[in-house]
Each structure stands twice: as structure tokens, then as C-alpha cells.
N, C-alpha and C positions, 0 to 999 in steps of 0.2 A: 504494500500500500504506500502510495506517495504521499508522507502527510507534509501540512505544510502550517508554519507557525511563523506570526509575522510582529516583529517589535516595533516598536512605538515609541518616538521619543527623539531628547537629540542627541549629537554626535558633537559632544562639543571637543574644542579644542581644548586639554587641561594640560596644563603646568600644575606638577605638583612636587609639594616638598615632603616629605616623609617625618615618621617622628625620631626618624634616625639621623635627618641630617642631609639626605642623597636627595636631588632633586630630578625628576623623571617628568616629561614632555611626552603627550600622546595624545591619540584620538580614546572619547571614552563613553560612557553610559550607555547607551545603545551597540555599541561594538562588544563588548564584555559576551553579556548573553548571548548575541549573534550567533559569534564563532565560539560561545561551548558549546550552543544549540547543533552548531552544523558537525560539530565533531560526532554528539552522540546520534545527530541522525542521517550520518553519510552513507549512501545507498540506499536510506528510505523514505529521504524527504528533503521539505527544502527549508531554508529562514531567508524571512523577507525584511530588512531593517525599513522603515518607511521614518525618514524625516525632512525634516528642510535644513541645509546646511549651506555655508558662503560659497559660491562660487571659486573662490582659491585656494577650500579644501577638497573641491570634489574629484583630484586626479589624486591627492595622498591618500583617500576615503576610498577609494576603486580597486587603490594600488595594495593596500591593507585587505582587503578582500579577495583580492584576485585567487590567493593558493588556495580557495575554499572554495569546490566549484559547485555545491547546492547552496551557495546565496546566491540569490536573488536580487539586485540591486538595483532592480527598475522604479525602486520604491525612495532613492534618496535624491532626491529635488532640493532645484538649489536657482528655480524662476524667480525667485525676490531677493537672491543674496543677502538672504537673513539667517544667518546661524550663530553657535555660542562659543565662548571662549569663556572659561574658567580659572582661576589660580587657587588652588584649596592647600594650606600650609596646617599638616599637622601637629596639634597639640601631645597628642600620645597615638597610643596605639588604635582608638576607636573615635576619638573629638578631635574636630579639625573645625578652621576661620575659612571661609569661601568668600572670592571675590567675584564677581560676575561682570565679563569685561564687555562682552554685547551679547544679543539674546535672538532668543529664533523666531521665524516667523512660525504662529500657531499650525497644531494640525489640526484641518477642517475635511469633514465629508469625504471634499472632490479626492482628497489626498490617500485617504483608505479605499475610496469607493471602489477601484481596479482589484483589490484582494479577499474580497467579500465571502468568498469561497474558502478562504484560509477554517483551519479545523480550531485557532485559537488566536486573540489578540494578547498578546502582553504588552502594558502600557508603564513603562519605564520613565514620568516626569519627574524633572529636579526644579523646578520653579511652579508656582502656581500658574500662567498665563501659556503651558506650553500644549495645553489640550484642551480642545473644545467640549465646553459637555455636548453640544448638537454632534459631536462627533460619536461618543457613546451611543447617544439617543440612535442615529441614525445607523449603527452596527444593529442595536438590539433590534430595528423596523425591519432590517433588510440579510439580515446572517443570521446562520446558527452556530455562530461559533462563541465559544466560550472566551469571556472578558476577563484576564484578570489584569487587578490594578496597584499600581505601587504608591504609597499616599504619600510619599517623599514630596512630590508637587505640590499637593492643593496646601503642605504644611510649612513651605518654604515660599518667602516674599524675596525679590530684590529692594534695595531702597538706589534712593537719585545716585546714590553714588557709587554703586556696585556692589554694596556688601549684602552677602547674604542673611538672611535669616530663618527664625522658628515664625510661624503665625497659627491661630488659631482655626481650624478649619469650618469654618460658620454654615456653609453650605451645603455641608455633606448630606443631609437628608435629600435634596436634590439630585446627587450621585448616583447615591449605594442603589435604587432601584435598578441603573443600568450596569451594576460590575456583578460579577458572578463571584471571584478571590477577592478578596480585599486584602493587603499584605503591605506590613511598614513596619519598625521597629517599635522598640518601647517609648521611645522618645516622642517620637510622632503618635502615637496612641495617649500620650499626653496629650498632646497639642490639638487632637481631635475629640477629645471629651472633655478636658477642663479649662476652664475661659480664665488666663491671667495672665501676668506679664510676661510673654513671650521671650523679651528682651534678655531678661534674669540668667546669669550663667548657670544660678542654683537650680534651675528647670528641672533638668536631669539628673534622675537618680536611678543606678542600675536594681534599689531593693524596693521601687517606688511602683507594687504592681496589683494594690488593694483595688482599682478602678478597671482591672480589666474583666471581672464578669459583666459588671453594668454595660462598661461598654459594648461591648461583646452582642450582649439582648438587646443593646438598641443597636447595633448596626446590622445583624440578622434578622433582625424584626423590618427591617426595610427590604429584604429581598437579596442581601447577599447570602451563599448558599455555606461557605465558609471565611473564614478571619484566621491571616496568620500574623502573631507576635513577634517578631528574630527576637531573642534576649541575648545579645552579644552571642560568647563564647559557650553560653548554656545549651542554647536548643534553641525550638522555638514553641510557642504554646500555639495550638489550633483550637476554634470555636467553632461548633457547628450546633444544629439543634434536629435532636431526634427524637421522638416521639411527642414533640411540642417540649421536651428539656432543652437546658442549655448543655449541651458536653464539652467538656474541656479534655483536649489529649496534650500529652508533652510529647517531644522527639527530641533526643538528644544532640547535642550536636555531631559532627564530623570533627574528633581532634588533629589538632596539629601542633607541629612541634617549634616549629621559627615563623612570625609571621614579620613579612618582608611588606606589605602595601595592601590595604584593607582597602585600598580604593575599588568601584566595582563591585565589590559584595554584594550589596542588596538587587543591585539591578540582575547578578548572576544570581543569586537565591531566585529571582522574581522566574528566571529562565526554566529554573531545575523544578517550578512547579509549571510552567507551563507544558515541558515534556512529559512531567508526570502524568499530568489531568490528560493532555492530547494522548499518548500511548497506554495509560491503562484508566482513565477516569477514578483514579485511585488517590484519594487526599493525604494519605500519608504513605503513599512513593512517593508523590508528589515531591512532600518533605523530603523525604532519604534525598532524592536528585538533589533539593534544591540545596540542603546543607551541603552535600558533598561539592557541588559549583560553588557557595559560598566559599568554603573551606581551599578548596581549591585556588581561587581567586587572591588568597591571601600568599602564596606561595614564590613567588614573583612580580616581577615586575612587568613579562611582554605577555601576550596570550598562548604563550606555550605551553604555560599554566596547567590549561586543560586540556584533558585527553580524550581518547577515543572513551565509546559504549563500551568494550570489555574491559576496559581498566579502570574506567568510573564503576561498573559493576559489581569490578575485585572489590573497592575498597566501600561500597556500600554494604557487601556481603560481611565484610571485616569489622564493620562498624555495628551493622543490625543483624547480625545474625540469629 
């Protein structure tokens, strides 16, 4: 079977400094997932990245893809010369300061409409303005394909001067009817269920996880089918609702022994549930994938990171056995 799973989002240009010191220059967030997606589905499917990027990245953006011959790259547009550039300087191993040096033009309709046929959207935003809801709306009128959505975006503002931030997600009842996963760290499960000052460095607390069943029932209670929590290095928690309950499962994480650049994580976790759900409709393979591409993801610096289906397999067998 050719399946075919198509990410969402953009392709910014990141400078990054490490919390080591080294400073690494790439293309990122929507390439991550991409190319783990095409390694584990080489010879049975294809990844389709769809964004809009500057016109003076679209021959390094081709050039970066080319040794992957199941992408698909009819989906990266770059008719408005509007795409992102990034500088994120880590604080440690998991906080980092983001600067946003210019920003992409939104994806709208006309821009998914050619892949409607895909078996899954993975929507991978880092800023709030980088996806249209009429663009959800209009998958859910015209596809069956399964949405899932990273809330990295809706919980991240730019301000006039490029720096990133936390914001509160105010709208989200407006969403979650059109996302199927709903998937974002603990951080951001903050920043979508309690209203305060975003600003505050004291925000974040890795033990700060008394508000995830409420959340949980009100964002399933909209029509998301599950919620996944990353809690760092731990796992991650899943919510779903069976029999009219709320159930809560944990999955361990995927350990690892030196972690070299956390950047990418979340958007490669977002990937390892979308192979999951598309190949076995299975919410905790799902997980297994996604941790192991997290996990993964942490191991280098280039994408060679990740490997093929038999050796993402080994080391999921090694970990959930």
C-alpha cells in the first residue's frame, strides 16, 4: 500500500546555539519529521512537506531532500517569498530564548487542497499566525484523513521585535473540533488551560501536572479523539475517553545516553504519531514511534539521526518489550 502523510508547517531557517556552546545553522521544523517519516516508510509510501518558504531557500530546501526519493516536494511554495528564519540560543538542555527574524506566509486551503487524498495531516506550527483554522475546517469538509496537531503555535506569539514567546491559547475551543491528536508539551498544556502571565520565566514547572485531567475532559469533550502530554525525558501521558471515562495511559520514554541538540523533538515526536495512527491506527504505537523519533532527534546534530523501519523497530522492541 502507498501511504502517504503530508506535514504542515514551516521550514524555517534556524541558527542555533546549543546549551553546550556549538552553534549549528540548518533548515528545521518541518524537515525533522519529513525525513524520519521517509526513512520509516521507504518502499511504502511517501511525505509530503507543504509550506511556504523565501524564494533563496528553495534550491538548499530541494537540495536537502533530494537523497530521499519518497518526498514529495510539490508541496513547498515559495509564490510570496515569505518564509522564517529563526535564532533559538539554549539555556540548558530543554529551555531555550527564540528570536524570530521574519515569518511565513500563512497556510491557507488553496495550499493543502492538491493532497486531500493524503491518509494523514501532521500540522507542525511554531508561531500562532502560521495556520489557518479555515484550513483545518476545510480538510475536515473535504478529506478523511486524520489531523493531528502540534499546539507549539497557537501557544507561541512573536512580538514587534522578534522575540518569541508563551501566550495563552484563548481560542482553542474553536480548534479542537477540527484536530483529531492534539499533542504539545507540558509547558504549553499550561499555556492552554490556565490564563496568567505568560511572560513569567517561573511558568514552567516540570512537577506542575495537577491540571492535566481537567484539561484533558475539556479538550476531549470538544471532539479531539486523543491528547498527548511529552513530559520531557519521562514519557509522555495520553488522554482519551472510553466508555464516557476519562483514561489516562503513560509510555515511557525512549532513553538515551548523551543528548547532543533537543532541537526538533516535538515536531519529530508529532511525526512518530503520525506513522503510528496512518500504519496501525494504534494510539500507543503511535507513542512507541513517536518517542523513539523524539529520542532519536536528540542524538545529533544532521538528520542522520534517524534511521530506517528495522532499526527504529530494534530499538522500540528494546525499549517496550
Amino acid at each position: 500500500m502507498n501511504y502517504k502523510i503530508a506535514v504542515v508547517g514551516p521550514i524555517p531557517h534556524d541558527t542555533i546555539i546549543t546549551h553546550k556552546g556549538n552553534t549549528i545553522v540548518k533548515y528545521g521544523c518541518v524537515t525533522h519529521p519529513t525525513i524520519a517519516l521517509s526513512k520509516l516508510l521507504k518502499g511504502r509510501g511517501e511525505v509530503i512537506p507543504i509550506s511556504q518558504v523565501n524564494k533563496r531557500d528553495v534550491s538548499p530546501i530541494l537540495e536537502l531532500f533530494k537523497p530521499y526519493s519518497n518526498i514529495n516536494t510539490s508541496g513547498i511554495f515559495s509564490d510570496s517569498d515569505q518564509g522564517t528564519s529563526i535564532e533559538l540560543k539554549f539555556l540548558d538542555q530543554n529551555n531555550r530564548v527564540e528570536k524570530q527574524l521574519s515569518n511565513m506566509k500563512p497556510i491557507s486551503p488553496k495550499d493543502v487542497e492538491p493532497f486531500l487524498d493524503v491518509d494523514c495531516f501532521v500540522f507542525v506550527p511554531i508561531t500562532d499566525f502560521e495556520v489557518k483554522l479555515s484550513t483545518l475546517k476545510f480538510i475536515k469538509e473535504n478529506s478523511k484523513a486524520k489531523i493531528i496537531f502540534d499546539a507549539h503555535g497557537p501557544t507561541t506569539f512573536v512580538t514587534d521585535n522578534g522575540k518569541r514567546l508563551r501566550k495563552y491559547w484563548k481560542d482553542k475551543a474553536d480548534w479542537l473540533p477540527y484536530i483529531d491528536v492534539l499533542k504539545m508539551n507540558l509547558e504549553e498544556s499550561i499555556c492552554s488551560h490556565i490564563e496568567e502571565d505568560y511572560t513569567s520565566e517561573e511558568l514552567y514547572d516540570e512537577n506542575r501536572t495537577d491540571h492535566l485531567e481537567d484539561f484533558a475532559k475539556n479538550v476531549l469533550k470538544h471532539g479531539v479523539e486523543y491528547l498527548y502530554v511529552t513530559l520531557d525525558s519521562r514519557g509522555c501521558a495520553i488522554f482519551s475517553n472510553e466508555d464516557n471515562e476519562l483514561k489516562h495511559d503513560f509510555i515511557k520514554s525512549v532513553s538515551v545516553n548523551n543528548v547532543v541538540d533537543t532541537t526538533g523533538c516535538g515536531d519529530s515526536f508529532a511525526g512518530g504519531l503520525s506513522y503510528g495512527f496512518t500504519l496501525y491506527n494504534d494510539y500507543v504505537k503511535a507513542a512507541h514511534y513517536a518517542n523513539a523519533l523524539g529520542a532519536l532527534r536528540t542524538q545529533g546534530k544532521g538528520f542522520d539521526v534517524f534511521k530506517s523501519l528495522e532499526e527504529t523497530n530494534n530499538l522500540i522492541e528494546e525499549t517496550y518489550s
